[in-house]
N, C-alpha and C positions, 0 to 999 in steps of 0.2 A: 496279105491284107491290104497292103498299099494299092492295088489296082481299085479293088472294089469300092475301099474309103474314099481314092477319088472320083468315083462315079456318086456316091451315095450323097458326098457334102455338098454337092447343087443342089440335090432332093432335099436335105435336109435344109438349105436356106435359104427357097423355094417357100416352104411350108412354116419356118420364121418369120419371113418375110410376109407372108399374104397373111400369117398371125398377126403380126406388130407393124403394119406398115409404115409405122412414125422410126422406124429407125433406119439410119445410115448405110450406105454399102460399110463402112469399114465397121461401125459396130455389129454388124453383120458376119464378116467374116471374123474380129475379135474374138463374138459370142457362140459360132458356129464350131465345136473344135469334137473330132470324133476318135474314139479309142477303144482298145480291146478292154473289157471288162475284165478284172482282178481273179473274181469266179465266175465260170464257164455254163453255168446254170443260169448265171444274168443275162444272154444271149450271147450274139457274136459281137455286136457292133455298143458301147454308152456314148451317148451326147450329153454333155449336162450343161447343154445350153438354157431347162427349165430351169434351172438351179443360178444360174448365171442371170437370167434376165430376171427373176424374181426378187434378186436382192437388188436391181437395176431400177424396177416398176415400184417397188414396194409388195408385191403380189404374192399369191400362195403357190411355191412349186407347182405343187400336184394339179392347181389349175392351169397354171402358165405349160405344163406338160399335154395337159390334155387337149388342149388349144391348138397348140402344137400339132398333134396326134391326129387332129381335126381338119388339118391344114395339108398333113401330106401327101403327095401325090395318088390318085386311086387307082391310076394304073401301073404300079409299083409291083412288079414280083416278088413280093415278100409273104412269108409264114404268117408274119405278124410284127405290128410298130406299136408300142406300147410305152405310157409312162407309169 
């Protein structure tokens, strides 16, 4: 996992970043933090950086995720990026 995780967390604070441009490189890499999911049915990879920057903004997860979602790079090989 560690190879990919560190390919993946530019992608992911890439797509933070051009979400929430008011924030810092360090609250950036703070809020950016990637891990395997608990259950394997969650996917391979959680971020719960919507969850982190919602209690940040004041905002609703599920928005602050799909923002996010909104954000990340298109040309991404991925199955699928979901919050």
């Amino acid at each position: 996992m560690k190879i990919l995780s560190t390919q993946l967390k530019p992608l992911f604070i890439q797509a933070v970043q051009a979400a929430y441009p008011e924030l810092s490189a360090e609250q950036l890499l703070e809020i950016v933090t990637l891990e395997e999911p608990k259950d394997p049915s969650h996917g391979d990879y959680a971020c719960a950086a919507p969850f982190k920057l919602a209690k940040l903004l004041g905002e609703n997860p599920a928005a602050v995720g799909r923002k996010i979602v909104e954000n990340f790079p298109k040309d991404f090989m991925a199955s699928e990026v979901e919050f």
